[in-house]
NUBA-888081 format. One record per atom (N, C-alpha, C): atom name; x negated, y negated, z; residue number from 0; residue in one letter. Coordinates in steps of 0.1 Angstrom, whole numbers, m for minus. Layout:
// NUBA-888081
> atom  c1  c2  c3  nr  rest
> CA  X  Y  Z  NUM  a
...
//
This chain:
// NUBA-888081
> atom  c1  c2  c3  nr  rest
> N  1933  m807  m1120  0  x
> CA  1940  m806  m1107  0  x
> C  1951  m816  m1106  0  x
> N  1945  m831  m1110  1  x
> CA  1958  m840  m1111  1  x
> C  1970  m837  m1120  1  x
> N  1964  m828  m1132  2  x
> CA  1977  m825  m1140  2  x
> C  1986  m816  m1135  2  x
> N  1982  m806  m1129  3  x
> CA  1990  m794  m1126  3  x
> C  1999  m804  m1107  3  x
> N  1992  m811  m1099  4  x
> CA  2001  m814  m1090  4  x
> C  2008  m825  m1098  4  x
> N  2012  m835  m1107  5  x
> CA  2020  m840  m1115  5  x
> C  2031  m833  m1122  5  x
> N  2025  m821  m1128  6  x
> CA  2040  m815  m1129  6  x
> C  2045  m806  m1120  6  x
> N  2038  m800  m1106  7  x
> CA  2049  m798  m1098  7  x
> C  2059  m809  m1094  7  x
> N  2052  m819  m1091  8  x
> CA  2063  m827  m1087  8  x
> C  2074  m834  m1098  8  x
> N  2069  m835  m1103  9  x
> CA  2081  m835  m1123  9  x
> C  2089  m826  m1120  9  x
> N  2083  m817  m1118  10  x
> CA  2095  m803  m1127  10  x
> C  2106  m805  m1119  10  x
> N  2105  m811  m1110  11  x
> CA  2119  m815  m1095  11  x
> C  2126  m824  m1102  11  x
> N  2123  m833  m1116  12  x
> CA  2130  m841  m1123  12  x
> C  2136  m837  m1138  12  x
> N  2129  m825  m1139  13  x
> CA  2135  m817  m1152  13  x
> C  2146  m811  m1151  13  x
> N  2153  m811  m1162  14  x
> CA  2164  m805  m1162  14  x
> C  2164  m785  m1160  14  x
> N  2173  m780  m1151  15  x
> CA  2168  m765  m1150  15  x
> C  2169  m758  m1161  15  x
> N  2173  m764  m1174  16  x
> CA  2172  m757  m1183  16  x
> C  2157  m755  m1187  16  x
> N  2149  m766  m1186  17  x
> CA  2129  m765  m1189  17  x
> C  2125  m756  m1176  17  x
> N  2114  m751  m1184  18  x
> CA  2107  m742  m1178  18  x
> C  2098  m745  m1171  18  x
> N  2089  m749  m1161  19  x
> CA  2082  m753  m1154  19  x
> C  2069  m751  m1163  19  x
> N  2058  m760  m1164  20  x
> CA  2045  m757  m1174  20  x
> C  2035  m754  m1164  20  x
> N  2027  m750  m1180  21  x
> CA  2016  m743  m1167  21  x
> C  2003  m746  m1173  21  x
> N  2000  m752  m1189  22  x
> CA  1992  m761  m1194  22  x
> C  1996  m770  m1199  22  x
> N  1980  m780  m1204  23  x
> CA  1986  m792  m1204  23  x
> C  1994  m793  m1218  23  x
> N  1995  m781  m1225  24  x
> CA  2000  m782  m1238  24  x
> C  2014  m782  m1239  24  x
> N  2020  m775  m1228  25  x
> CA  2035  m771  m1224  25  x
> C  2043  m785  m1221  25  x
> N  2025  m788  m1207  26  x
> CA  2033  m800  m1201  26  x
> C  2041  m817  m1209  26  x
> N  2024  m812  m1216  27  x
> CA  2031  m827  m1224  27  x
> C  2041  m822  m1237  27  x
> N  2045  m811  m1243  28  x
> CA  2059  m812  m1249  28  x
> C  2069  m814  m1240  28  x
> N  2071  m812  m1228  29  x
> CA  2082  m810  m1219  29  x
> C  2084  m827  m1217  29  x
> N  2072  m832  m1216  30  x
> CA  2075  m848  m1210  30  x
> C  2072  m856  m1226  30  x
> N  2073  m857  m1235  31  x
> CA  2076  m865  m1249  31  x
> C  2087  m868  m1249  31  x
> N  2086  m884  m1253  32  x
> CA  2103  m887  m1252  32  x
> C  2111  m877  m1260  32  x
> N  2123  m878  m1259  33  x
> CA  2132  m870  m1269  33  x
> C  2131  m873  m1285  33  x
> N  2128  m862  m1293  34  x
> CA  2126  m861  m1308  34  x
> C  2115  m872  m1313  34  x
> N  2101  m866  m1302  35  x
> CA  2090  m873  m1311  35  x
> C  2084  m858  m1312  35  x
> N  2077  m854  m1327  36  x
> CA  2074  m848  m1332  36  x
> C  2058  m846  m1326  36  x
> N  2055  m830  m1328  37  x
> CA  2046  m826  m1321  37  x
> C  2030  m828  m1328  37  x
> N  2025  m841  m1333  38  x
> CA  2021  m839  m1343  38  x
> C  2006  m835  m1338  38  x
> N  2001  m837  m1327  39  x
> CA  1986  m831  m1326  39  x
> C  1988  m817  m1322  39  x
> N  1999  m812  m1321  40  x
> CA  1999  m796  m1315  40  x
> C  2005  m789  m1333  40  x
> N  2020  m791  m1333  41  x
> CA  2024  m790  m1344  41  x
> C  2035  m799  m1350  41  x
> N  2033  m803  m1362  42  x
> CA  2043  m809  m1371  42  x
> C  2058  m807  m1372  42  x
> N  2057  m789  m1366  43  x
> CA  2070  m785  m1372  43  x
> C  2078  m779  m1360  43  x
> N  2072  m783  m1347  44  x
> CA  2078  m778  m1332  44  x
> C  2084  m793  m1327  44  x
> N  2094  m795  m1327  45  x
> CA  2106  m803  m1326  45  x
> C  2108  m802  m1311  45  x
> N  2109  m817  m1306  46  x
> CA  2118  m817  m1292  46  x
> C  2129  m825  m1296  46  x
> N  2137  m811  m1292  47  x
> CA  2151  m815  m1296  47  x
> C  2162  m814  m1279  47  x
> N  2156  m809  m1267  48  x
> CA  2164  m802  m1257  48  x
> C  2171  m814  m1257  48  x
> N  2164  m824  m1256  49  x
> CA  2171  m840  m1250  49  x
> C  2189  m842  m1261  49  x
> N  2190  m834  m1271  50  x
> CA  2199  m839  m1277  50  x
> C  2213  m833  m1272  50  x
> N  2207  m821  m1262  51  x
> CA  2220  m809  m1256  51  x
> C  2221  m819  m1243  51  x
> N  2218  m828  m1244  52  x
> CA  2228  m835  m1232  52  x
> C  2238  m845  m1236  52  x
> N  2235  m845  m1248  53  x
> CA  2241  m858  m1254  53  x
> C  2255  m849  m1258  53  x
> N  2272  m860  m1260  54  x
> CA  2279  m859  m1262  54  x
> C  2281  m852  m1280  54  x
> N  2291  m846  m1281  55  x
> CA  2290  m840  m1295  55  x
> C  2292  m850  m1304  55  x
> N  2286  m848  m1314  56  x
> CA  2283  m865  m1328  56  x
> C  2271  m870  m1326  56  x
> N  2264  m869  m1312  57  x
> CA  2254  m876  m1314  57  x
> C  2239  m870  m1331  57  x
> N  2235  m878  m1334  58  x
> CA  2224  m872  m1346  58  x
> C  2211  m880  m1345  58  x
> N  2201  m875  m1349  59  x
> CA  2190  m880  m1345  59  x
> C  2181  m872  m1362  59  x
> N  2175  m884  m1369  60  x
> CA  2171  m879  m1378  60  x
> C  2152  m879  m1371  60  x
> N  2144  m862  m1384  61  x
> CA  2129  m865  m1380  61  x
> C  2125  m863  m1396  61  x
> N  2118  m870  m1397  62  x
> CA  2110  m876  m1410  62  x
> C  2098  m865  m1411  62  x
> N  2095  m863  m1422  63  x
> CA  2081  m858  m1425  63  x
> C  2073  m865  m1435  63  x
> N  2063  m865  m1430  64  x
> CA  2051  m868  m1442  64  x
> C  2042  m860  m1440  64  x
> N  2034  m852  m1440  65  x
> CA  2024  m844  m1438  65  x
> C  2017  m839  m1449  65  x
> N  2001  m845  m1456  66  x
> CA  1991  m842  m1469  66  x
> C  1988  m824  m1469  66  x
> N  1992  m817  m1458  67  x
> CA  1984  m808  m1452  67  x
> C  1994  m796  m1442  67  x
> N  1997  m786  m1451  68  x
> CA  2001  m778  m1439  68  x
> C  2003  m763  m1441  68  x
> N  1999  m751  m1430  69  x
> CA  1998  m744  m1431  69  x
> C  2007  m739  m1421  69  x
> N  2018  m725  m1429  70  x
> CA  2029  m720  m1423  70  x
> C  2021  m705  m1424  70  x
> N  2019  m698  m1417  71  x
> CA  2013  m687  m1414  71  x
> C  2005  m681  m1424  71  x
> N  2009  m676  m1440  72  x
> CA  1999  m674  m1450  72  x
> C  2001  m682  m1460  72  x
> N  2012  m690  m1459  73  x
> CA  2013  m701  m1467  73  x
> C  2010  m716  m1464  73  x
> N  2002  m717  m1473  74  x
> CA  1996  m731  m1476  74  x
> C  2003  m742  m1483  74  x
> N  2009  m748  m1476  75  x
> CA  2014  m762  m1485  75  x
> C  2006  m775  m1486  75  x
> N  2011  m785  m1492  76  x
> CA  2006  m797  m1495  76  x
> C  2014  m810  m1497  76  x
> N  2014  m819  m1492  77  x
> CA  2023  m832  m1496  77  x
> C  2036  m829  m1489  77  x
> N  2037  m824  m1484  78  x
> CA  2050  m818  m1474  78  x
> C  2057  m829  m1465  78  x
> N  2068  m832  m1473  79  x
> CA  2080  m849  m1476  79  x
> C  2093  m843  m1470  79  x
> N  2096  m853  m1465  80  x
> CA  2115  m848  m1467  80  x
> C  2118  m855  m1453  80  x
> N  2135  m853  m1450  81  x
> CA  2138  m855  m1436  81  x
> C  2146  m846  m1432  81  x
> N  2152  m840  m1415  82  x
> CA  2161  m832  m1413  82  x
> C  2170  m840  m1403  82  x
> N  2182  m836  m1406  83  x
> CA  2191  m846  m1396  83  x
> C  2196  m834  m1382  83  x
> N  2203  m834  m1372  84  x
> CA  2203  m829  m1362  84  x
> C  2218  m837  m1361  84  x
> N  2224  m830  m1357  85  x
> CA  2237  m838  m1351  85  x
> C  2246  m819  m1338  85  x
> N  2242  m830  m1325  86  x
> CA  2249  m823  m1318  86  x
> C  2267  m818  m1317  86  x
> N  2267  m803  m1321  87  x
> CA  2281  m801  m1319  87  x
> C  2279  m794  m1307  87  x
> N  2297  m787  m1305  88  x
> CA  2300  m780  m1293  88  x
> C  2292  m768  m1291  88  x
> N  2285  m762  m1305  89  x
> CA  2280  m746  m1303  89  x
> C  2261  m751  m1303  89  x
> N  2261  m764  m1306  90  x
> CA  2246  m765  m1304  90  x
> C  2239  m775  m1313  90  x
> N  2233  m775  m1319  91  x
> CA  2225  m784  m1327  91  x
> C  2227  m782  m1344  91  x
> N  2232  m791  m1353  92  x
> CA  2232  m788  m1372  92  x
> C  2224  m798  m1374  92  x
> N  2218  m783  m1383  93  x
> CA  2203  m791  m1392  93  x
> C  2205  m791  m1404  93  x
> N  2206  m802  m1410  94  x
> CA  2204  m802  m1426  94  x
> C  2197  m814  m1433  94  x
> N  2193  m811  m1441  95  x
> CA  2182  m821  m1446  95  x
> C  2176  m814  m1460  95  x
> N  2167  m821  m1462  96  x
> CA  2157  m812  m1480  96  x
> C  2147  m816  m1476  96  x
> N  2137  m809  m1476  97  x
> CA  2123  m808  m1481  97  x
> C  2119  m804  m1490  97  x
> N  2105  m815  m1493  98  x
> CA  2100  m806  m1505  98  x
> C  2084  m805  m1504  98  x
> N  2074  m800  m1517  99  x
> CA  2058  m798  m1508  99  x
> C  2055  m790  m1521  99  x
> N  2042  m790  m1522  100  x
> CA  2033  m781  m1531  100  x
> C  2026  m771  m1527  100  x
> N  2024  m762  m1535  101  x
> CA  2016  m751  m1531  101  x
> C  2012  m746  m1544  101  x
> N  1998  m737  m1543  102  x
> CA  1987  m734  m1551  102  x
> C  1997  m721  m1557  102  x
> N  1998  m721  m1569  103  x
> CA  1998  m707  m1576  103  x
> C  1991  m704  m1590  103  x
> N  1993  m690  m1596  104  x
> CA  1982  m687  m1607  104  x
> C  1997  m686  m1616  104  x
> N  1993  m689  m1627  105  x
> CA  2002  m693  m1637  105  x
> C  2002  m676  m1645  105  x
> N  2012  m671  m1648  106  x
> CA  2015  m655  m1654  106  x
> C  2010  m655  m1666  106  x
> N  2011  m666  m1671  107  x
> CA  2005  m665  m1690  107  x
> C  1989  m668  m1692  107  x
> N  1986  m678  m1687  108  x
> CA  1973  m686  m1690  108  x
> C  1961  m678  m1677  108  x
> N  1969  m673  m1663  109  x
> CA  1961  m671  m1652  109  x
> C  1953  m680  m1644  109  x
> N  1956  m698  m1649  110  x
> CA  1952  m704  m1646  110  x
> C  1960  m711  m1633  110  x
> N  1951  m712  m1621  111  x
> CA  1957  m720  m1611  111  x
> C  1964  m736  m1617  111  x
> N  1975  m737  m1608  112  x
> CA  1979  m750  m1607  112  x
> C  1988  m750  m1593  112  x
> N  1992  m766  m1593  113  x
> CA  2004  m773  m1581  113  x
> C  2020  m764  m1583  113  x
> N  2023  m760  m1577  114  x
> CA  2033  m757  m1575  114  x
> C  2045  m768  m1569  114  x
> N  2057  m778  m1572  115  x
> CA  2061  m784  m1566  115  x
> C  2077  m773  m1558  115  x
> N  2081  m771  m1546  116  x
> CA  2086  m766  m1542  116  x
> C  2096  m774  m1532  116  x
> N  2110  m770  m1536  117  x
> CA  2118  m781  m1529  117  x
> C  2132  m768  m1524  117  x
> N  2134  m771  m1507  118  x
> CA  2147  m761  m1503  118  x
> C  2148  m772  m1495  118  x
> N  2164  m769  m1489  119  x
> CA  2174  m777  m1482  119  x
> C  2179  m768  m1473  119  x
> N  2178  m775  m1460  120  x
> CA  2178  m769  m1449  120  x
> C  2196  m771  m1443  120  x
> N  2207  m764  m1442  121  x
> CA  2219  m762  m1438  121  x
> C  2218  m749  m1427  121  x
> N  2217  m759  m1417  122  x
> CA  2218  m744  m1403  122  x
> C  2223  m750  m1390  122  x
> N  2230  m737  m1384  123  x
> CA  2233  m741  m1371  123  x
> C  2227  m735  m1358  123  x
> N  2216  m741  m1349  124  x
> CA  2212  m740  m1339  124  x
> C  2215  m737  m1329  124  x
> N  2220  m728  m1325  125  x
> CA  2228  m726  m1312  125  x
> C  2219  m727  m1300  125  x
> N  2226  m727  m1286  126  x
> CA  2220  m732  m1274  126  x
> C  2220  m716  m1265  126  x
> N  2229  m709  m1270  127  x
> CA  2233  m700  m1261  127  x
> C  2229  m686  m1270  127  x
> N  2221  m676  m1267  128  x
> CA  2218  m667  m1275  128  x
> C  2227  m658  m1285  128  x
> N  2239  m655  m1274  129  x
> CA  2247  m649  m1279  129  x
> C  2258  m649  m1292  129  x
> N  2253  m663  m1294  130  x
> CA  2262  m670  m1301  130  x
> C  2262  m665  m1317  130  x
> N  2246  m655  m1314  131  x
> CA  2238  m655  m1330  131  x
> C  2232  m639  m1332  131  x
> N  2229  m633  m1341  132  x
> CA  2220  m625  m1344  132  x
> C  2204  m626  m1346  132  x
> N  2206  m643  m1349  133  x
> CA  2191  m645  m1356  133  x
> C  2184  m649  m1342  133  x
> N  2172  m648  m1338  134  x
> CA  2168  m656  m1327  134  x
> C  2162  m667  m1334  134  x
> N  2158  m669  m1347  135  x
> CA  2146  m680  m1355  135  x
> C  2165  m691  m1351  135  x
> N  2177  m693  m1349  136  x
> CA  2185  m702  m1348  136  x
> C  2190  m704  m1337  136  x
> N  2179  m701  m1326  137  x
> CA  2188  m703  m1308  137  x
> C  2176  m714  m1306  137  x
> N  2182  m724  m1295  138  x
> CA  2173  m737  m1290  138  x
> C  2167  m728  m1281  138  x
> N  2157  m728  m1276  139  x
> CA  2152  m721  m1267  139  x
> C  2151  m731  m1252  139  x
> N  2151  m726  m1240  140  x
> CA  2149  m734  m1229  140  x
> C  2144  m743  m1228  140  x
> N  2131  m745  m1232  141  x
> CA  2119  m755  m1229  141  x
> C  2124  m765  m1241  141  x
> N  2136  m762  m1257  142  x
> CA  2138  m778  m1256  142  x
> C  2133  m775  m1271  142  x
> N  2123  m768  m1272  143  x
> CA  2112  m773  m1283  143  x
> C  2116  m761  m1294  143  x
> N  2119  m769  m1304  144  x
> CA  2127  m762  m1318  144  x
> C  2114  m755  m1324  144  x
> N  2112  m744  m1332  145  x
> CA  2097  m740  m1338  145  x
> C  2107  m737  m1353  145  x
> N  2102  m749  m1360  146  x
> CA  2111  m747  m1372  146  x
> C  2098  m738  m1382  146  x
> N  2089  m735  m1378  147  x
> CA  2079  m727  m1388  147  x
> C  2084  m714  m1392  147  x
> N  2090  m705  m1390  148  x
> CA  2099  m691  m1397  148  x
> C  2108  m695  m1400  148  x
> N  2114  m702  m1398  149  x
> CA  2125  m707  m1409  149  x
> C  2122  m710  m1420  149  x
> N  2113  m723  m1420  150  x
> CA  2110  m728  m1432  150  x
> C  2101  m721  m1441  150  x
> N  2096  m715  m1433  151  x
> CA  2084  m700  m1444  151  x
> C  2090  m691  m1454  151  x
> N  2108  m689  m1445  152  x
> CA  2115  m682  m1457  152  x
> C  2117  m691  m1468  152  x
> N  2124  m704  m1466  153  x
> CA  2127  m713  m1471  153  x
> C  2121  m713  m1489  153  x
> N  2107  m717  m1479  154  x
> CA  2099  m720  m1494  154  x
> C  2091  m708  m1494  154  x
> N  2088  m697  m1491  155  x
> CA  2091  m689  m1501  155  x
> C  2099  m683  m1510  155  x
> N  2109  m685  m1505  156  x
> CA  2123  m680  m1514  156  x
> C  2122  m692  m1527  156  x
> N  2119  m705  m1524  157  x
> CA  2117  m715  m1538  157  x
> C  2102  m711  m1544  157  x
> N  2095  m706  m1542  158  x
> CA  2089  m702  m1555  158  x
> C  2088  m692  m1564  158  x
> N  2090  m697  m1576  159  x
> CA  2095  m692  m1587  159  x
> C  2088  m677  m1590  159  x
> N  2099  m665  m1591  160  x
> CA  2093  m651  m1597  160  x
> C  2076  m652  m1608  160  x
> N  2085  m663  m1619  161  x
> CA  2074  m660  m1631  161  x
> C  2065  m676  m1629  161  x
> N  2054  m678  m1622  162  x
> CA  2050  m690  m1621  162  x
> C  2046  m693  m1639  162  x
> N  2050  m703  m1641  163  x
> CA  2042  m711  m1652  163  x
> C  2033  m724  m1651  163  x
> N  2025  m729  m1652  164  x
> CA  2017  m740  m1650  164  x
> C  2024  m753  m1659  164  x
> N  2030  m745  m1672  165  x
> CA  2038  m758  m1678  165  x
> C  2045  m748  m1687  165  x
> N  2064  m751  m1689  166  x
> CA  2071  m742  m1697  166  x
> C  2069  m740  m1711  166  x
> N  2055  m748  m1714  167  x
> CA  2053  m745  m1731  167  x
> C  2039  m735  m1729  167  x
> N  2035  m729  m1718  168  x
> CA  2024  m723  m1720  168  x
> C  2022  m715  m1730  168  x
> N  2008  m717  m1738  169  x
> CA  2004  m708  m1746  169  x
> C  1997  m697  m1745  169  x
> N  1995  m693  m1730  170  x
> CA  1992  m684  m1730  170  x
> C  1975  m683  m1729  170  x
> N  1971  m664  m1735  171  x
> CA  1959  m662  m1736  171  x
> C  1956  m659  m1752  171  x
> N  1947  m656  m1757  172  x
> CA  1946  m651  m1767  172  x
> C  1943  m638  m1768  172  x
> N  1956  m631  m1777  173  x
> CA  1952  m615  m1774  173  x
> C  1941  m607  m1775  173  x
> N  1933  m616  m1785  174  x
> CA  1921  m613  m1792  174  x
> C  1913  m612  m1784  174  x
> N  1903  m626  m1781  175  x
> CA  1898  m628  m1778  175  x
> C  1892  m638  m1759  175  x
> N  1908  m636  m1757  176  x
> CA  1915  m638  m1743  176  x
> C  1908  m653  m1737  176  x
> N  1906  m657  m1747  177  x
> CA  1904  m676  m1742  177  x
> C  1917  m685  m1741  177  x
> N  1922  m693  m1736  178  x
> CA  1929  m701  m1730  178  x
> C  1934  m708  m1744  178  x
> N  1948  m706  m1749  179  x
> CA  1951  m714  m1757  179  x
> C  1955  m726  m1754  179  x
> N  1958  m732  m1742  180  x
> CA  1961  m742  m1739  180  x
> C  1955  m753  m1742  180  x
> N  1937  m745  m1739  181  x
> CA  1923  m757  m1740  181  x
> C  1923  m759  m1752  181  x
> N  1920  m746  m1759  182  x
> CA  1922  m750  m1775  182  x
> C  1919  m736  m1786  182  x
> N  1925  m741  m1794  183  x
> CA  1933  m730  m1804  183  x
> C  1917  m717  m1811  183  x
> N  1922  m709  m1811  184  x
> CA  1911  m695  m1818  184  x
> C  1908  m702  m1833  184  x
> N  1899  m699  m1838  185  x
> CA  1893  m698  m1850  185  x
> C  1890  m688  m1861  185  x
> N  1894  m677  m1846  186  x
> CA  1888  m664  m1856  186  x
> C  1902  m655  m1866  186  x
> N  1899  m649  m1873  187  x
> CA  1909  m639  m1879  187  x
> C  1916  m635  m1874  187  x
> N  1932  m633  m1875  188  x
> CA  1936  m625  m1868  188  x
> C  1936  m609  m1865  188  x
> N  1934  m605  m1855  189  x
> CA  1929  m584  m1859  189  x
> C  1941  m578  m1865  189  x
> N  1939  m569  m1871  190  x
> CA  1946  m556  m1875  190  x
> C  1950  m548  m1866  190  x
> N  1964  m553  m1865  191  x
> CA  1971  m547  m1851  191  x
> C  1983  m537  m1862  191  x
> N  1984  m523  m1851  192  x
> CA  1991  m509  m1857  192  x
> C  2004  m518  m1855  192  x
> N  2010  m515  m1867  193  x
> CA  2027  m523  m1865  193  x
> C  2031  m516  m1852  193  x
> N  2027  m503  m1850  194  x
> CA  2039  m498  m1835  194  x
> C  2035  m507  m1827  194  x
> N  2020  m510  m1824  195  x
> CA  2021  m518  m1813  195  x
> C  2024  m532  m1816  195  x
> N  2026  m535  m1824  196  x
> CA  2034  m552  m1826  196  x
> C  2042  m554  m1817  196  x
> N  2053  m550  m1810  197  x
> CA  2057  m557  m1798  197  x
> C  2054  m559  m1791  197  x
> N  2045  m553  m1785  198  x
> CA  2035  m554  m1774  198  x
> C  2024  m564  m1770  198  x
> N  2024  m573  m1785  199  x
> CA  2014  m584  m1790  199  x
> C  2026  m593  m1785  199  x
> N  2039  m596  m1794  200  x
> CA  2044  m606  m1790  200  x
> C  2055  m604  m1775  200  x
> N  2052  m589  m1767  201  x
> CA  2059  m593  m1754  201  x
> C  2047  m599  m1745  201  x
> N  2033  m598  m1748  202  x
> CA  2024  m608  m1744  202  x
> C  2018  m617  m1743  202  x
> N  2026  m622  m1758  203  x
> CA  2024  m638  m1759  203  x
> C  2035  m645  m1754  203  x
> N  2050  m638  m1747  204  x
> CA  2057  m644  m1742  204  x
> C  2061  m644  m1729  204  x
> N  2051  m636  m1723  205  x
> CA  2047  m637  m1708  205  x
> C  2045  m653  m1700  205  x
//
């Protein structure tokens, strides 16, 4: 009860661009100083509205470190980097690099490993809808950037078509389909029909 008469009387000090809240999760993005990161709600929901008041030039960098993070079916890990913000006339430019790991199964061996995955963020934010086709690049009212669909294409577009776990993989054994990596066959090699001989070595070069 004390929260919800606190922000009626707030919202009389908000700017009319914010939307009046209506829980306490709304309320306290609306009231975080300018560009502190949303870290017990989310890492990657940005208050940025405070920077559309500011004169054009102004820039404001946000840092990441995060062991741990989950963008809708993607799972990353070690998730580093920084994005810069610098207010123009059409709205907010983001650019910065991140980079982060993620689990994948390796195409030769089929053995899991880290994925290290690194894209660079160059975009422009606009304030005004019309300005854009995309809506994932309009600031929205309430201020609060949701960089999570952006960066989902991001890094998935950096992971690699053919995963390999290491560029010398050796693969499986055609034979006997044990992991050449761990350690080398013993046995004979089989009597393979020369037709299918390519077929042997477009498998060992998977």
């Amino acid at each position: 009860m004390v929260l919800c008469t606190l922000c009626l009387v707030l919202v009389f000090l908000l700017d009319q661009r914010f939307q009046l809240c209506y829980n306490r999760l709304y309320f306290l993005e609306i009231l975080l100083p300018g560009g502190v990161q949303l870290k017990m709600h989310d890492p990657l929901r940005l208050n940025v509205g405070f920077m559309l008041h500011q004169g054009v030039g102004f820039s404001r960098n946000f840092d990441f470190d995060i062991p741990n993070l989950t963008i809708e079916d993607l799972l990353l890990s070690s998730f580093w980097g920084s994005i810069n913000f610098t207010r123009t006339a059409q709205g907010l430019y983001a650019k910065g690099k991140l980079r982060a790991s993620t689990r994948l199964q390796c195409v030769r061996c089929l053995e899991e490993y880290d994925q290290e995955l690194t894209t660079e963020v160059d975009e422009l934010f606009v304030h005004n809808p019309s300005k854009t086709s995309d809506p994932q690049l309009v600031v929205p009212a309430t201020g609060i950037l949701d960089l999570n669909p952006i960066l989902r294409e991001f890094f998935l577009l950096a992971i690699p078509m053919r995963p390999l776990c290491q560029s010398d993989c050796k693969a499986l054994c055609p034979i006997c389909g044990s992991d050449l990596n761990q350690s080398a066959c013993d046995h004979p090699e089989a009597d393979i029909d020369p037709r299918l001989a390519v077929l042997k070595s477009f498998l060992t070069e998977q």
